[in-house]
DSSP file (Angstrom, degrees, kcal/mol; ACC not computed):
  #  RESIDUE AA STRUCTURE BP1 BP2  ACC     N-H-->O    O-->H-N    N-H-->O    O-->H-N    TCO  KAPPA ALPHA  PHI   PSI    X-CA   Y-CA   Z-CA
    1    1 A X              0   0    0      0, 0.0     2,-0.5     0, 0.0     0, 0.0   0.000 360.0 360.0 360.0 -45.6  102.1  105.9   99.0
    2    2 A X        -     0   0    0      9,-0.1     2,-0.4     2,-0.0     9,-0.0  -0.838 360.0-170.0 -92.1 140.0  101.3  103.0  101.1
    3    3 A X        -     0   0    0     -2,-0.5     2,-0.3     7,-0.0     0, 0.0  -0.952  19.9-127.2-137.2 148.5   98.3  103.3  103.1
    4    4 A X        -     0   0    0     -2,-0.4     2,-0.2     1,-0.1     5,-0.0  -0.478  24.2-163.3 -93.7 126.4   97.2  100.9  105.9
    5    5 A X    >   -     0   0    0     -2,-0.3     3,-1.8     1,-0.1     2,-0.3  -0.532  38.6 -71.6-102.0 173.1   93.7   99.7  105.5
    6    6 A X  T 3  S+     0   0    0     -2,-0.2    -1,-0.1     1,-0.2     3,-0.1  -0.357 118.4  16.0 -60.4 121.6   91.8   98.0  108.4
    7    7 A X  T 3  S+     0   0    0      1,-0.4     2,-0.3    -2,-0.3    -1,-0.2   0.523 102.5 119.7 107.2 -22.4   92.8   94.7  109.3
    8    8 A X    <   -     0   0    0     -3,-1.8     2,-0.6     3,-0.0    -1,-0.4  -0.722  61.8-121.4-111.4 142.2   96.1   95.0  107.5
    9    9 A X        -     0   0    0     -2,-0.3    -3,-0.1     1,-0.2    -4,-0.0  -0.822  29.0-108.0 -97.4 127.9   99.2   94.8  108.6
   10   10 A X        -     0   0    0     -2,-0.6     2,-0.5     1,-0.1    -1,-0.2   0.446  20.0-145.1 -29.4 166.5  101.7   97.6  108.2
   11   11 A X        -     0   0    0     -3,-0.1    -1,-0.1    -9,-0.0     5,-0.1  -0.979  25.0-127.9-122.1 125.2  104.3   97.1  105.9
   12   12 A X     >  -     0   0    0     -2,-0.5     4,-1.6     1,-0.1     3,-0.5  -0.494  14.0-121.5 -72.2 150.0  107.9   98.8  107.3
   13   13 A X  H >> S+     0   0    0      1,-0.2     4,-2.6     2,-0.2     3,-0.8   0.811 114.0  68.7 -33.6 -45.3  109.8  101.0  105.6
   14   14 A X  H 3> S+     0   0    0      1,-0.3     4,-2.7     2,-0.2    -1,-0.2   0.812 103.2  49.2 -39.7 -70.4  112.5   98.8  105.9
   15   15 A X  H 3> S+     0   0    0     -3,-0.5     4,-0.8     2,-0.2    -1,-0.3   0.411 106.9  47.6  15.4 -68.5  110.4   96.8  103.6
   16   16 A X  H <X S+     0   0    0     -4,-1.6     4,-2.9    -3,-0.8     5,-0.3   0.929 109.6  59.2 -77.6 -59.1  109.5   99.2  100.8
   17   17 A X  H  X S+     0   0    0     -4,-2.6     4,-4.0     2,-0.2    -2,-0.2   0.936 108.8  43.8 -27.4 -64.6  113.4  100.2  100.7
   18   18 A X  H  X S+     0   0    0     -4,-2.7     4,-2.3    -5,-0.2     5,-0.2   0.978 112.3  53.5 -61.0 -37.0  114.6   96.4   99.9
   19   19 A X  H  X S+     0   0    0     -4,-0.8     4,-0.7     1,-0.2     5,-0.2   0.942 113.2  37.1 -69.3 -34.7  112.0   96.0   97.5
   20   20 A X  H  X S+     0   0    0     -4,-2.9     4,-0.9     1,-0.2    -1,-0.2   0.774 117.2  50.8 -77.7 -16.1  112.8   99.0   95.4
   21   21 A X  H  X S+     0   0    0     -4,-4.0     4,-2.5    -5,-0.3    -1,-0.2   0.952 110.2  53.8 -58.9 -48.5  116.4   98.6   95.8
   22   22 A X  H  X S+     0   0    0     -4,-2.3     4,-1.0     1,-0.2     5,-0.2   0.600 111.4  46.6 -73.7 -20.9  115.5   94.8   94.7
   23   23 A X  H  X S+     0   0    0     -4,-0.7     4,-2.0    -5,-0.2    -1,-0.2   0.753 108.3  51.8-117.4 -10.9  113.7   96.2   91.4
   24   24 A X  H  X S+     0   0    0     -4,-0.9     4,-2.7    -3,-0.2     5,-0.4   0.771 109.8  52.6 -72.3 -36.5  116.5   98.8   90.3
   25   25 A X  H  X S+     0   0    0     -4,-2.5     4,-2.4    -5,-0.2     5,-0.2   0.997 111.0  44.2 -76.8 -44.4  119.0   96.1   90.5
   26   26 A X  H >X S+     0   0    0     -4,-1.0     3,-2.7     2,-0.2     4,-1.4   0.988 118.3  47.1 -42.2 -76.2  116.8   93.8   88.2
   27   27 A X  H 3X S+     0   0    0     -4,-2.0     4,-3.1     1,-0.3     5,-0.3   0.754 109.4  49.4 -17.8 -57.5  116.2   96.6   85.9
   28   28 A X  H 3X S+     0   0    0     -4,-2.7     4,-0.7     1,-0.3    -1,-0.3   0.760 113.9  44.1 -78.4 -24.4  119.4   97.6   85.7
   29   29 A X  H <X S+     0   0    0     -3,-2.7     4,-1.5    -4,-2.4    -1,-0.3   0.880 113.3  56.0 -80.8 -21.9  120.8   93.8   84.9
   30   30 A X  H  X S+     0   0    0     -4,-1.4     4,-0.9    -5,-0.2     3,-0.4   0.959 110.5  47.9 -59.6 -52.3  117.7   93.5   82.4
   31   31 A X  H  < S+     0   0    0     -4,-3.1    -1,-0.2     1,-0.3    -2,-0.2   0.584 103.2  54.5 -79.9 -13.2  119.0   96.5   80.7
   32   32 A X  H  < S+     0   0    0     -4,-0.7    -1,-0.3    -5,-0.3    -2,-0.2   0.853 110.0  55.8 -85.9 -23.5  122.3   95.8   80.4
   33   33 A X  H  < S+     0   0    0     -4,-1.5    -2,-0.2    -3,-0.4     2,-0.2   0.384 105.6  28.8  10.1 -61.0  121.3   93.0   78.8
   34   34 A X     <  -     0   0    0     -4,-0.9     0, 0.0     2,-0.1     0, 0.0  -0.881  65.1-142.7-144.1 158.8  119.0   93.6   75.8
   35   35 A X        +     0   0    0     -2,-0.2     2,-0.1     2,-0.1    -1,-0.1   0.647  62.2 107.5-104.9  -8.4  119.3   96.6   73.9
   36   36 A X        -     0   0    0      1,-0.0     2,-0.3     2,-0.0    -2,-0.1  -0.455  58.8-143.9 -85.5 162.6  116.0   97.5   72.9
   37   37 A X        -     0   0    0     -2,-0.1     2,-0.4     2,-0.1    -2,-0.1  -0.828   8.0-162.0-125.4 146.4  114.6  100.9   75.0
   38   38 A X        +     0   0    0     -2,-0.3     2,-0.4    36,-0.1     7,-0.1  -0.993  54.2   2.5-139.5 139.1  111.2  101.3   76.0
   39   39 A X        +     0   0    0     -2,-0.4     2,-0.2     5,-0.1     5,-0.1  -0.804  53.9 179.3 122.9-155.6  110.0  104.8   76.8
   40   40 A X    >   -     0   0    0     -2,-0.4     3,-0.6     3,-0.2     2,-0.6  -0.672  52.0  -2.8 111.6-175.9  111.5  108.2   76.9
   41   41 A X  T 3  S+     0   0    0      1,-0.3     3,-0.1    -2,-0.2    -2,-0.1  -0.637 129.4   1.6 -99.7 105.8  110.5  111.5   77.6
   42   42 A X  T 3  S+     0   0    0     -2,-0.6     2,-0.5     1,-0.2    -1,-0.3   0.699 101.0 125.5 105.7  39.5  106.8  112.1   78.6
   43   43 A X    <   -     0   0    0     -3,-0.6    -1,-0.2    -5,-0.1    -3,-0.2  -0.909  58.8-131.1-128.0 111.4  106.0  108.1   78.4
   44   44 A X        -     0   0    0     -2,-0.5    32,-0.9    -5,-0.1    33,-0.6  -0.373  20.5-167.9 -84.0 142.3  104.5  106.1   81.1
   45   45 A X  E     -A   75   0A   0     30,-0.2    30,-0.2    31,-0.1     2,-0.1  -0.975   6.8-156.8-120.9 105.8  106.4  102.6   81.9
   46   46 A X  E     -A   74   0A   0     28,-1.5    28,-1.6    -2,-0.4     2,-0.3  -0.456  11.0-165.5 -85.1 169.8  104.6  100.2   84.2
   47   47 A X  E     +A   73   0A   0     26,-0.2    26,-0.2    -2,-0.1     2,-0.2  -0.828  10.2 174.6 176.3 135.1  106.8   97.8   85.9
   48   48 A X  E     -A   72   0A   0     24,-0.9    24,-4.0    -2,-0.3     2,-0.4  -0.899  16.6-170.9-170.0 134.6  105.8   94.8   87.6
   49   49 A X  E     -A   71   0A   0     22,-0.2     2,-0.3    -2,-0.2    22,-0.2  -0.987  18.7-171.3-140.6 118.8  107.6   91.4   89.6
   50   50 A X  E     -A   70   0A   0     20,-0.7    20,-1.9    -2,-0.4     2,-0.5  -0.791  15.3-134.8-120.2 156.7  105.3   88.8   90.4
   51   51 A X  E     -A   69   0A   0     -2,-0.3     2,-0.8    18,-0.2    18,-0.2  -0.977  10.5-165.4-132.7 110.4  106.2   85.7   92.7
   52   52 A X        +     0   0    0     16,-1.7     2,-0.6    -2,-0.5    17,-0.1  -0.792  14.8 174.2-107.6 106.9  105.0   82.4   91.5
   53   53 A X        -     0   0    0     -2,-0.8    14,-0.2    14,-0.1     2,-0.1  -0.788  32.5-122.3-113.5 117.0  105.3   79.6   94.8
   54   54 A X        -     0   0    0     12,-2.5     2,-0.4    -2,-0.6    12,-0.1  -0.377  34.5-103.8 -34.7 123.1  104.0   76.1   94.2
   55   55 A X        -     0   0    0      1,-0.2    -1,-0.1    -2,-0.1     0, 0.0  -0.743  31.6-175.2 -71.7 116.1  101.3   75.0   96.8
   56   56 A X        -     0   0    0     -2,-0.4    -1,-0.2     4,-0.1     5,-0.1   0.775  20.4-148.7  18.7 -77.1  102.0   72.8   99.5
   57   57 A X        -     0   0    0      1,-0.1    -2,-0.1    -3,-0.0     3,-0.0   0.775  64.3 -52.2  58.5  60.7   99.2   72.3  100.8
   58   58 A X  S    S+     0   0    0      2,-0.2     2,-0.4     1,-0.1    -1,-0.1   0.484 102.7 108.3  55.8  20.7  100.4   71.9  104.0
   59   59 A X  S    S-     0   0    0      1,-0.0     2,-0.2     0, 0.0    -1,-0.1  -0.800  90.3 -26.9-145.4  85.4  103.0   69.2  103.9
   60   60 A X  S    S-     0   0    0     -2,-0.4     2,-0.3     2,-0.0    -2,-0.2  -0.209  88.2 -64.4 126.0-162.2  106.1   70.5  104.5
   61   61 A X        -     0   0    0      1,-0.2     0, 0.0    -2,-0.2     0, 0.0  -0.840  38.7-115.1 -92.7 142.8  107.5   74.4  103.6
   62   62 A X        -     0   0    0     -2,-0.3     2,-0.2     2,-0.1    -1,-0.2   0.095  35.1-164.8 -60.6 177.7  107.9   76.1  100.7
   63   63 A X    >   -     0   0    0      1,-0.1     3,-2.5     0, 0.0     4,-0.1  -0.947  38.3 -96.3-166.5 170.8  111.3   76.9  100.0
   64   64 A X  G >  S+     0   0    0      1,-0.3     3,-1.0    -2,-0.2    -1,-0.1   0.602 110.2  71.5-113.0 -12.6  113.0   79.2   97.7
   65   65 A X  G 3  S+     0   0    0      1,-0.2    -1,-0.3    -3,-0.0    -3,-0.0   0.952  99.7  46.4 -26.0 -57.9  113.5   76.4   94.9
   66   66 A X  G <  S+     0   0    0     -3,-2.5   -12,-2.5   -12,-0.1     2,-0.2   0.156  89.6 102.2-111.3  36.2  110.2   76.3   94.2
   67   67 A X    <   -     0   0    0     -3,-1.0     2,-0.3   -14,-0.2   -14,-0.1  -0.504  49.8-165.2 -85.7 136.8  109.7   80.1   93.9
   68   68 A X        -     0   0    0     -2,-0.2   -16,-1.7     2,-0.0     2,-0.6  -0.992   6.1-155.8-145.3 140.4  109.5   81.4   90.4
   69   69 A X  E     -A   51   0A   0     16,-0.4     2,-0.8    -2,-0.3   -18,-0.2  -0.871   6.7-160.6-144.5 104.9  109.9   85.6   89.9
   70   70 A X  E     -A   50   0A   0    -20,-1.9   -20,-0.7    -2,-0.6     2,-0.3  -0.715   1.2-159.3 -64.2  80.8  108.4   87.0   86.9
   71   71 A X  E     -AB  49  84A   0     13,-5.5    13,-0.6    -2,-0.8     2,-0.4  -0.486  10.7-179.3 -97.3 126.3  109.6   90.4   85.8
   72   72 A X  E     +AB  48  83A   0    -24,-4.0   -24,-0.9    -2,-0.3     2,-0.4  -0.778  13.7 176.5-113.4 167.6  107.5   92.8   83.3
   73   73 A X  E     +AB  47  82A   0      9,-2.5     9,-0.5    -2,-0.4     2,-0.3  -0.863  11.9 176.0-160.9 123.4  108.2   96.0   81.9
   74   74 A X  E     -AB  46  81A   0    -28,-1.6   -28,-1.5    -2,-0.4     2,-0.8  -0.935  24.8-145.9-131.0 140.3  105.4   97.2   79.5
   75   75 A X  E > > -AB  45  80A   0      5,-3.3     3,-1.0    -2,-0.3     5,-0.5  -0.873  16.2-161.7-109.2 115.8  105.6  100.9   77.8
   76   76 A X  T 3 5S+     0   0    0    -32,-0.9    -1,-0.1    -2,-0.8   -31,-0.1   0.718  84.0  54.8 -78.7   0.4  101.4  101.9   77.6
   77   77 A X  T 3 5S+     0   0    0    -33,-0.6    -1,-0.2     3,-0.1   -32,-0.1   0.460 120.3  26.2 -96.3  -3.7  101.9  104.6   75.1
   78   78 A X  T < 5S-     0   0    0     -3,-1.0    -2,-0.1     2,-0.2    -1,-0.1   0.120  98.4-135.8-145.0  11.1  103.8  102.7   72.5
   79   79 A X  T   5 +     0   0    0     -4,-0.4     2,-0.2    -5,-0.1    -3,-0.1   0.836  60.1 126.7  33.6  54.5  102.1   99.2   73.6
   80   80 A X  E   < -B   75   0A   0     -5,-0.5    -5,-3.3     2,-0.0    -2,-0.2  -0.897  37.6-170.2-136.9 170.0  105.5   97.2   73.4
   81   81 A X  E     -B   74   0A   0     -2,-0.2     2,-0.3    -7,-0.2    -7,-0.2  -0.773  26.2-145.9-156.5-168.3  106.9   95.0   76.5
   82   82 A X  E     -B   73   0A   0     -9,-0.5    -9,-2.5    -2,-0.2     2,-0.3  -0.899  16.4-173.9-172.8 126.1  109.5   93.1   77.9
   83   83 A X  E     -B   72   0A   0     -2,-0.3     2,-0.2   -11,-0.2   -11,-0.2  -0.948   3.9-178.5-133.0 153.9  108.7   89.9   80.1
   84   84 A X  E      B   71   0A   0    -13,-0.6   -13,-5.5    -2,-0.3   -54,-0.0  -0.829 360.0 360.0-164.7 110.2  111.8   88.0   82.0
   85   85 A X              0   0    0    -15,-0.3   -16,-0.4    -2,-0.2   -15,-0.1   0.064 360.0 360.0-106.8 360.0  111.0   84.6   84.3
């Protein structure tokens, strides 16, 4: 699934494991949540969590404040979506 291009640095399992643990537990609180269903049998559902960190620009470290984590969940056969920031 992953594959290591030249230059790049592995990623560990370890790695892949938290994150997908990290994006069932989102789901699953998103979806307890809200009622509407997106999907269903023979329906593709993209899924995406994007990380928006404030620049620095070299004066001082980021820190987790100033971290923003975007979550989408879009169904492409019936073109509806679900965004949560």
């Amino acid at each position: 699934m992953f594959r290591k291009r030249r230059g790049q640095q592995e990623m560990s399992w370890a790695t892949i494991v938290d994150f997908y643990a990290r994006l069932r537990e989102v789901t699953e609180i998103i979806g307890s949540h809200h009622d509407k269903l997106l999907g269903g049998p023979g329906k593709t559902i993209l899924l995406d969590e994007t990380f928006l960190t404030k620049r620095k620009y070299n004066k001082g470290r980021k820190t987790k404040t100033m971290t923003q984590v975007v979550l989408g969940i879009y169904c492409r056969d019936d073109k509806e979506g679900l965004f949560f920031g």
